[in-house]
C-alpha positions as a Markdown table, in Angstrom:
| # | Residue | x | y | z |
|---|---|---|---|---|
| 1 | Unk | 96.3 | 73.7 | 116.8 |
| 2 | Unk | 97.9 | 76.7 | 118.7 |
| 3 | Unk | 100.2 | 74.8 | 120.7 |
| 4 | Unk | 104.2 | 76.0 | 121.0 |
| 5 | Unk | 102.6 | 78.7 | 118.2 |
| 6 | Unk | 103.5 | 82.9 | 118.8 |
| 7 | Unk | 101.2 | 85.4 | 117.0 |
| 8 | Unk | 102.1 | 88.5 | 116.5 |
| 9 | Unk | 99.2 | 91.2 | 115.8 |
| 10 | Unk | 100.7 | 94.0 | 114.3 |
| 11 | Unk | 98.5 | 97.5 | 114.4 |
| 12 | Unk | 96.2 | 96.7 | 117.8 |
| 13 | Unk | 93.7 | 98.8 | 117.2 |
| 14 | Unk | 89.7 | 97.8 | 117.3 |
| 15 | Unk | 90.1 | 94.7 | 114.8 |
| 16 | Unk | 93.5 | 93.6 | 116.2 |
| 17 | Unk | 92.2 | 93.8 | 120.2 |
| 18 | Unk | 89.5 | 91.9 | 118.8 |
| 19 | Unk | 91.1 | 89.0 | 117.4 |
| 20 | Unk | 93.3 | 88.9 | 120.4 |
| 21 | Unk | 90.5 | 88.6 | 123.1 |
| 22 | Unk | 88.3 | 86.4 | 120.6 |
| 23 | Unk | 91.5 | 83.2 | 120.5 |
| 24 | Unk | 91.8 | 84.4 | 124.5 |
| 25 | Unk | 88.5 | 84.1 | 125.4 |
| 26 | Unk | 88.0 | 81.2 | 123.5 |
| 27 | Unk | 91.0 | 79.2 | 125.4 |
| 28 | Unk | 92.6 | 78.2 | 121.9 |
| 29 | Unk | 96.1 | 79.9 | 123.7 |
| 30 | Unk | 97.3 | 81.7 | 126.6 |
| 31 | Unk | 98.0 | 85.5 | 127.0 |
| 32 | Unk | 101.8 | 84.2 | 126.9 |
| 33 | Unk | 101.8 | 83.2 | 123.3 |
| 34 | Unk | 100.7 | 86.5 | 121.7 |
| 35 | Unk | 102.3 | 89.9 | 121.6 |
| 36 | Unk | 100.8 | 93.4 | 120.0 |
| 37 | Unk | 102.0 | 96.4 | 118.5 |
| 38 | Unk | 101.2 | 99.5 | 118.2 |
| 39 | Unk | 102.5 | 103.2 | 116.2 |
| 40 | Unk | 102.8 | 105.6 | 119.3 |
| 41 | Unk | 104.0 | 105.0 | 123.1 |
| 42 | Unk | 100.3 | 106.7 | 123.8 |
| 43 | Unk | 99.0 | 104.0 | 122.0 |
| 44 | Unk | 101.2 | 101.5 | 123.7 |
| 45 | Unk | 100.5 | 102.8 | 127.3 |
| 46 | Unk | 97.0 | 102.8 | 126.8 |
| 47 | Unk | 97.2 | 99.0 | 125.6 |
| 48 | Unk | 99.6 | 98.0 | 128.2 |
| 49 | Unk | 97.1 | 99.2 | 131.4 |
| 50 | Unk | 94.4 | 96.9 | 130.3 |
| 51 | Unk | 96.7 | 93.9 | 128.6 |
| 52 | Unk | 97.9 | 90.8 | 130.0 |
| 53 | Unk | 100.2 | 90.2 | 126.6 |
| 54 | Unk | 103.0 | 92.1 | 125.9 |
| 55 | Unk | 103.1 | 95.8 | 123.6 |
| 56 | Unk | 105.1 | 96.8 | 121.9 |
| 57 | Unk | 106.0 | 99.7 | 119.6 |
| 58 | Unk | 109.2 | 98.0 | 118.0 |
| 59 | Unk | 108.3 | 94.2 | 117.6 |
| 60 | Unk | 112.2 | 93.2 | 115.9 |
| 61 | Unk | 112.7 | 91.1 | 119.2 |
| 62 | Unk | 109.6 | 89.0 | 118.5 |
| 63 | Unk | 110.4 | 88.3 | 114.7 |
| 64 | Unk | 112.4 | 85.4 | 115.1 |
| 65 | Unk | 110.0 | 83.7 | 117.5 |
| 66 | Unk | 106.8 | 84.5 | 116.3 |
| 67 | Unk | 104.8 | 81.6 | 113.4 |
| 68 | Unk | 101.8 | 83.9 | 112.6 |
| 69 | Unk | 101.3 | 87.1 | 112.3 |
| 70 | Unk | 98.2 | 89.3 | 111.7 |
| 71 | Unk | 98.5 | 92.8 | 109.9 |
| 72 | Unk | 96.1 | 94.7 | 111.1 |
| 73 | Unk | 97.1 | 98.1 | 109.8 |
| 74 | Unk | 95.7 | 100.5 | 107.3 |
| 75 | Unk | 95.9 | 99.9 | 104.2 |
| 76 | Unk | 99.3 | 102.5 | 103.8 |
| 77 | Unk | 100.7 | 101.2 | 106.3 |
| 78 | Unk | 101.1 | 97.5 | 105.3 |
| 79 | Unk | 104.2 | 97.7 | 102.7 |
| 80 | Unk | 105.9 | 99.1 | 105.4 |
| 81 | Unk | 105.4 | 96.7 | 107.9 |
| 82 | Unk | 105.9 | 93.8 | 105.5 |
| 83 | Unk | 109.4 | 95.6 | 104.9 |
| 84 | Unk | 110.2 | 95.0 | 107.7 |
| 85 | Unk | 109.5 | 91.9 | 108.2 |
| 86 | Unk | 111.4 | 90.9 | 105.0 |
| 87 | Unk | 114.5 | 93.3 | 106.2 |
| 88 | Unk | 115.1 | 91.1 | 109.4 |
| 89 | Unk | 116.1 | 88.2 | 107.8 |
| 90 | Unk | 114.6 | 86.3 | 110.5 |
| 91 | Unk | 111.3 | 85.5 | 109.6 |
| 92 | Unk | 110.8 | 81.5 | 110.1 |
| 93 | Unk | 110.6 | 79.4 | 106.8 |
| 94 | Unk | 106.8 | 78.8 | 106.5 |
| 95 | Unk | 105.5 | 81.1 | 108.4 |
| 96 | Unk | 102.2 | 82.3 | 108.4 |
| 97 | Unk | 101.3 | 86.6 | 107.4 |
| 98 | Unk | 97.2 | 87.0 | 107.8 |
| 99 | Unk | 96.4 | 90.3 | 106.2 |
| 100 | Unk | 93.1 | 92.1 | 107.2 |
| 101 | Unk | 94.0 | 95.2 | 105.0 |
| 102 | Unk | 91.5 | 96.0 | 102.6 |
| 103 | Unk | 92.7 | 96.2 | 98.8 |
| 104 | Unk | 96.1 | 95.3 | 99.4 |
| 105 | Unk | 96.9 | 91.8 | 97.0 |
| 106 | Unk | 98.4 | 88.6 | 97.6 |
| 107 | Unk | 100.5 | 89.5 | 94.7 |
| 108 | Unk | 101.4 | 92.6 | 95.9 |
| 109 | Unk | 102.4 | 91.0 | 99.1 |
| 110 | Unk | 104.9 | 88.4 | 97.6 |
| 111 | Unk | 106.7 | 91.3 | 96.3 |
| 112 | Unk | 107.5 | 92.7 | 99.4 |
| 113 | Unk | 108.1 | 89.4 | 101.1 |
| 114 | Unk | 108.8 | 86.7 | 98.3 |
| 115 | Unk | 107.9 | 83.1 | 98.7 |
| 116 | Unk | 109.3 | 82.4 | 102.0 |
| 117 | Unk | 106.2 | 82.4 | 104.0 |
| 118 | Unk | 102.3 | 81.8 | 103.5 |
| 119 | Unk | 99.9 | 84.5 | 103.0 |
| 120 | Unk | 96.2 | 84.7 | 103.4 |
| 121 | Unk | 94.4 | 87.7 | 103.4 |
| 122 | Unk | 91.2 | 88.1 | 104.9 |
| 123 | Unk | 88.2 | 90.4 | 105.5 |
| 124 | Unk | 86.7 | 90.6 | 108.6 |
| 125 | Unk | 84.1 | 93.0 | 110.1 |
| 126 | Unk | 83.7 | 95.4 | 113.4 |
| 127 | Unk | 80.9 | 93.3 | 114.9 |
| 128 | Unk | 83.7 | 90.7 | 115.4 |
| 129 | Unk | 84.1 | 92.6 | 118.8 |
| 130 | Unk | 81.0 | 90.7 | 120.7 |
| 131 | Unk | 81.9 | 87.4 | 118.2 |
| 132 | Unk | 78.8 | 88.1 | 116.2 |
| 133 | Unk | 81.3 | 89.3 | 112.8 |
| 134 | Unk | 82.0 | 87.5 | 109.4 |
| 135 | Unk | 85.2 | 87.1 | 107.7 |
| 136 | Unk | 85.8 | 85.7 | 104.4 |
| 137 | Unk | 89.8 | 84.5 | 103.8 |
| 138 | Unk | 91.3 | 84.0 | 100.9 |
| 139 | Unk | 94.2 | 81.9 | 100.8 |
| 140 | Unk | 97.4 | 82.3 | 98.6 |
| 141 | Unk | 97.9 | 79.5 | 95.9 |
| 142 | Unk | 99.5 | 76.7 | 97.9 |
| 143 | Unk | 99.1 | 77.5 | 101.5 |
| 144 | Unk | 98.5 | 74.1 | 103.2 |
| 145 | Unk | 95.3 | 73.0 | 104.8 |
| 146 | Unk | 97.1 | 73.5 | 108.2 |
| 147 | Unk | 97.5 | 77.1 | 107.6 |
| 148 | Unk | 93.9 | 77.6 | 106.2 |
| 149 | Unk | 92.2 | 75.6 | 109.5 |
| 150 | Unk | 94.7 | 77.9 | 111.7 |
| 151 | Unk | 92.9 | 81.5 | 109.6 |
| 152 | Unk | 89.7 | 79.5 | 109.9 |
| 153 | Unk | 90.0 | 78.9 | 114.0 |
| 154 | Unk | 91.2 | 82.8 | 114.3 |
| 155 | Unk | 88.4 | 83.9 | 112.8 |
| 156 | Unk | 85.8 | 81.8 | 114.1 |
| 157 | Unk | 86.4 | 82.6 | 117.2 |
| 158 | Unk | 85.0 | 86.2 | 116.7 |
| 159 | Unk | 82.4 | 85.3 | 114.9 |
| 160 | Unk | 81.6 | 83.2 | 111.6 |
| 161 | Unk | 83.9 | 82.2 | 108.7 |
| 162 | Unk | 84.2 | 80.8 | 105.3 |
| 163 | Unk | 86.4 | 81.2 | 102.0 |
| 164 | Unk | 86.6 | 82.4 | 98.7 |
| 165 | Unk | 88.9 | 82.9 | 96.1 |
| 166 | Unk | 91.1 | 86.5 | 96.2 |
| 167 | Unk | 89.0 | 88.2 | 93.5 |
| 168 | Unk | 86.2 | 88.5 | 95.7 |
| 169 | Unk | 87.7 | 90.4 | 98.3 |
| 170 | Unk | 86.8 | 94.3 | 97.1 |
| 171 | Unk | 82.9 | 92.8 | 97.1 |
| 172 | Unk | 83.5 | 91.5 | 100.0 |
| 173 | Unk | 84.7 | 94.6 | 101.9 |
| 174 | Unk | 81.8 | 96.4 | 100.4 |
| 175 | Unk | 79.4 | 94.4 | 101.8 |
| 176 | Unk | 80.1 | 93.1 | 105.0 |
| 177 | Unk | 83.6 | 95.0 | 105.9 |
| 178 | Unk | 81.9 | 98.4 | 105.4 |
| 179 | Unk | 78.4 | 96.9 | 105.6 |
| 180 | Unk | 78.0 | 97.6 | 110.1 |
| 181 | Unk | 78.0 | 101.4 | 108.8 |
| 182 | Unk | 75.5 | 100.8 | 106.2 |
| 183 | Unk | 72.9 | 99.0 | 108.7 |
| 184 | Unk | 73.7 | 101.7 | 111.7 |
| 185 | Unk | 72.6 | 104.5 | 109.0 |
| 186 | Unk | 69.1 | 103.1 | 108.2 |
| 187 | Unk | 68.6 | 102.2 | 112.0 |
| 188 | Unk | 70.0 | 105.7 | 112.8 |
| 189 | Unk | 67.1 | 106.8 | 109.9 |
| 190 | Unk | 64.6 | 105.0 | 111.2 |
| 191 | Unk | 65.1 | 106.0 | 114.8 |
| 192 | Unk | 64.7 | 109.5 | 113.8 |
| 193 | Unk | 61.2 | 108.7 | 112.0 |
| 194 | Unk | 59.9 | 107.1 | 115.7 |
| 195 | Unk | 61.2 | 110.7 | 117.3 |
| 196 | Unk | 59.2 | 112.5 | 113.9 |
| 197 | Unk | 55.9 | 110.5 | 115.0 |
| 198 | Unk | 56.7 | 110.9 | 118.8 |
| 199 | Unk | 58.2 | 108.0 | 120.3 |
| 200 | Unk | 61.2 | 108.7 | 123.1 |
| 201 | Unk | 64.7 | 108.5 | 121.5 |
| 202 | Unk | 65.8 | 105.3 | 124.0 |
| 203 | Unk | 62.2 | 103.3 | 123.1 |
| 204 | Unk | 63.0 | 104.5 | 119.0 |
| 205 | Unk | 66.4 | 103.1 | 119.6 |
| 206 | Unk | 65.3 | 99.7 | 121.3 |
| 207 | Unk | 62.4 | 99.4 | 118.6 |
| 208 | Unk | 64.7 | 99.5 | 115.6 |
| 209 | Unk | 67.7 | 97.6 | 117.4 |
| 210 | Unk | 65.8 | 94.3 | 118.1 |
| 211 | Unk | 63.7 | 94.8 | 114.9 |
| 212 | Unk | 67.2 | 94.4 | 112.4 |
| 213 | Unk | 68.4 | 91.8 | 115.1 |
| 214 | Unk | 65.2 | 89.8 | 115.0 |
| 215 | Unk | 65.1 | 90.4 | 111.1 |
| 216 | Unk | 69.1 | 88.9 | 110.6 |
| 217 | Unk | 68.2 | 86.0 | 112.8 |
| 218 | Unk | 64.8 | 85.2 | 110.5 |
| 219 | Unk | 66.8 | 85.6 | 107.6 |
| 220 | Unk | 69.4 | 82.9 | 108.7 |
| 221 | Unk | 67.1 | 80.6 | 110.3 |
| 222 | Unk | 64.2 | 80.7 | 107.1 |
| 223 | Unk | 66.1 | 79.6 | 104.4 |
| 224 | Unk | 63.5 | 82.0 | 102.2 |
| 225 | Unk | 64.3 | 85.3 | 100.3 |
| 226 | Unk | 64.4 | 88.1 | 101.4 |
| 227 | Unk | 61.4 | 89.5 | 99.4 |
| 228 | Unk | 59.6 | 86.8 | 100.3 |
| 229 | Unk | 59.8 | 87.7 | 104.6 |
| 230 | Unk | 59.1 | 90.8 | 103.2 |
| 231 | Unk | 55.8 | 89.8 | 101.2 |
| 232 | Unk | 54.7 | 88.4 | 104.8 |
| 233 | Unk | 55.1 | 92.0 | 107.0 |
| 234 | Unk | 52.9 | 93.7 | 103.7 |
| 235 | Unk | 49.4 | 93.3 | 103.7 |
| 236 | Unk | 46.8 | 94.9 | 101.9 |
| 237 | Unk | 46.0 | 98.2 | 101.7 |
| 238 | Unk | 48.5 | 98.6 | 105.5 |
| 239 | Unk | 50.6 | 100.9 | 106.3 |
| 240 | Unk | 53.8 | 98.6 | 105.4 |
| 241 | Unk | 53.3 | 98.5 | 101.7 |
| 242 | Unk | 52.8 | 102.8 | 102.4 |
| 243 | Unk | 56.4 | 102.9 | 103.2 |
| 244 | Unk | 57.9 | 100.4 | 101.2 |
| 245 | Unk | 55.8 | 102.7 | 98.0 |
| 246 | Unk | 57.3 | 106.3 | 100.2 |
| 247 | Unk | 61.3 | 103.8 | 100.0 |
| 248 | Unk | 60.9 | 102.8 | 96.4 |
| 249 | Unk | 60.2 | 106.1 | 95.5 |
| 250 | Unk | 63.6 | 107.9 | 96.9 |
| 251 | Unk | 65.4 | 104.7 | 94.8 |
| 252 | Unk | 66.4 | 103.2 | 98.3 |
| 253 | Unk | 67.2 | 99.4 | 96.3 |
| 254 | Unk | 69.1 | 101.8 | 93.9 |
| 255 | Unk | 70.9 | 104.0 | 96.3 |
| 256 | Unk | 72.1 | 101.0 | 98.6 |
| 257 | Unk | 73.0 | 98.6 | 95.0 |
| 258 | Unk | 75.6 | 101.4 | 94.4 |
| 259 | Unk | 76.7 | 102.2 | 97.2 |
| 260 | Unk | 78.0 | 98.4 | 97.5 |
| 261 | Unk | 79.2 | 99.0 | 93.9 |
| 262 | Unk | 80.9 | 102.6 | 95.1 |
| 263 | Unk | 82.5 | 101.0 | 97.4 |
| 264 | Unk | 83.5 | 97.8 | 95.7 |
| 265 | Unk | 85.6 | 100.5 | 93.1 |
| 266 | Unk | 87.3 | 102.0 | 95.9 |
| 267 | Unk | 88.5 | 99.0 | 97.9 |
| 268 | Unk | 90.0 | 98.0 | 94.7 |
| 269 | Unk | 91.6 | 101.3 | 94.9 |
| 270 | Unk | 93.3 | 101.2 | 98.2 |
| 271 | Unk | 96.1 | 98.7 | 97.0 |
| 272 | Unk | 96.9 | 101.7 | 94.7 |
| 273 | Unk | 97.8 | 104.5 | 97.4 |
């Protein structure tokens, strides 16, 4: 699928190194068929002591010969970067421009580059750096199949992917783009309750660490509600249902329903700033 293809990752910071080592370490193409960049020359040195691809701070050179690219920038950074893209004049016909930015519109994107090239965005997660993330993609009106399985095979090798239409990407980052920090908050929670009650820091940490892992994998593998795993952990009269009743009563279904809401608003937001 790769082969004769250049990709370009533009911002190589946690979520750009990751999708380069994940189509690395997968074999799908060779260190000599991908190039980074990078803001500062202390970014770039950094990168460059530990890289077997090339890094660069000014990527004009590699415009002409590159068929994908991946913008993985912030958000304010992205009309800039497509800029320049459009400004080189030497983007090939066709090419492919995978967006991970958060908020920032297919529409918004044709106006910087016109209808030249094939867009996709996508929204991938931080646990995409041991290949356990998810990533949703959401393909631009018309881009071929070949250009969806190629944003399917990038971000399946870091993980798990499937697609949906544009309008669900601001849910989308809310949930599972800013969901990691969500999870590491009630296991950072939780750990502190085992300290409370006595337990060593390392053993509260190991305790609540397998516990969500062991709970994600049920959850996959049972094909059941989650209420109803939960039903089977609460027995009568036990200390479960105790502090489920202690949860319920600080509104923790409440709290965590908007804060995916919250956050929903203010991905939508970003492609305004």
């Amino acid at each position: 699928m790769f082969e004769n293809k250049r990709i370009g990752v533009i911002g190589a910071g946690v979520m750009g190194q990751a999708m380069i080592n994940g189509l690395l370490h997968s074999g799908q193409i060779q260190f000599t068929q991908v190039w980074a960049s990078v803001k500062s020359e202390s970014s770039q040195l950094k990168l460059s002591e530990g890289s077997v691809y090339p890094v660069y701070t000014d990527f004009s050179d590699e415009i002409a010969k590159t068929d994908i690219f991946l913008v993985c920038t912030k958000p304010r950074y992205v009309s800039s970067v497509l800029d320049v893209l459009k400004a080189s004049g030497n983007l090939k016909p066709g090419c492919l421009i995978i967006s991970i930015a958060a908020g920032i519109t297919i529409a918004r994107m044709k106006e910087h580059l016109g209808s030249d090239v094939a867009l996709i965005r996508a929204m991938p997660n931080t646990p995409c750096k041991i290949n356990e993330g998810i990533t949703v993609i959401s393909p631009a009106p018309g881009v071929s199949a070949e250009h969806k399985a190629i944003a399917n095979s990038i971000f399946s090798s870091v993980g798990k992917a499937l697609e949906l239409d544009e309008t669900h990407l601001d849910a989308v980052t809310a949930v599972s783009g800013s969901g990691p920090a969500y999870i590491f908050l009630i296991m950072e929670a939780l750990a502190d309750g085992a300290v409370r009650v006595g337990l060593p820091r390392d053993v509260a940490l190991q305790l609540v660490s397998q516990t969500v892992l062991g709970s994600a994998k049920m959850l996959q593998l049972a094909g059941k509600h989650p209420a109803s795993l939960k039903d089977d952990v609460t027995t009568p009269a036990g200390s479960t249902i105790a502090a489920l009743l202690t949860m319920e009563d600080g509104k923790i279904r409440s709290v965590l329903a908007r804060a995916v809401e919250e956050a929903t608003r203010t991905a939508r937001g970003l492609g305004n700033s």
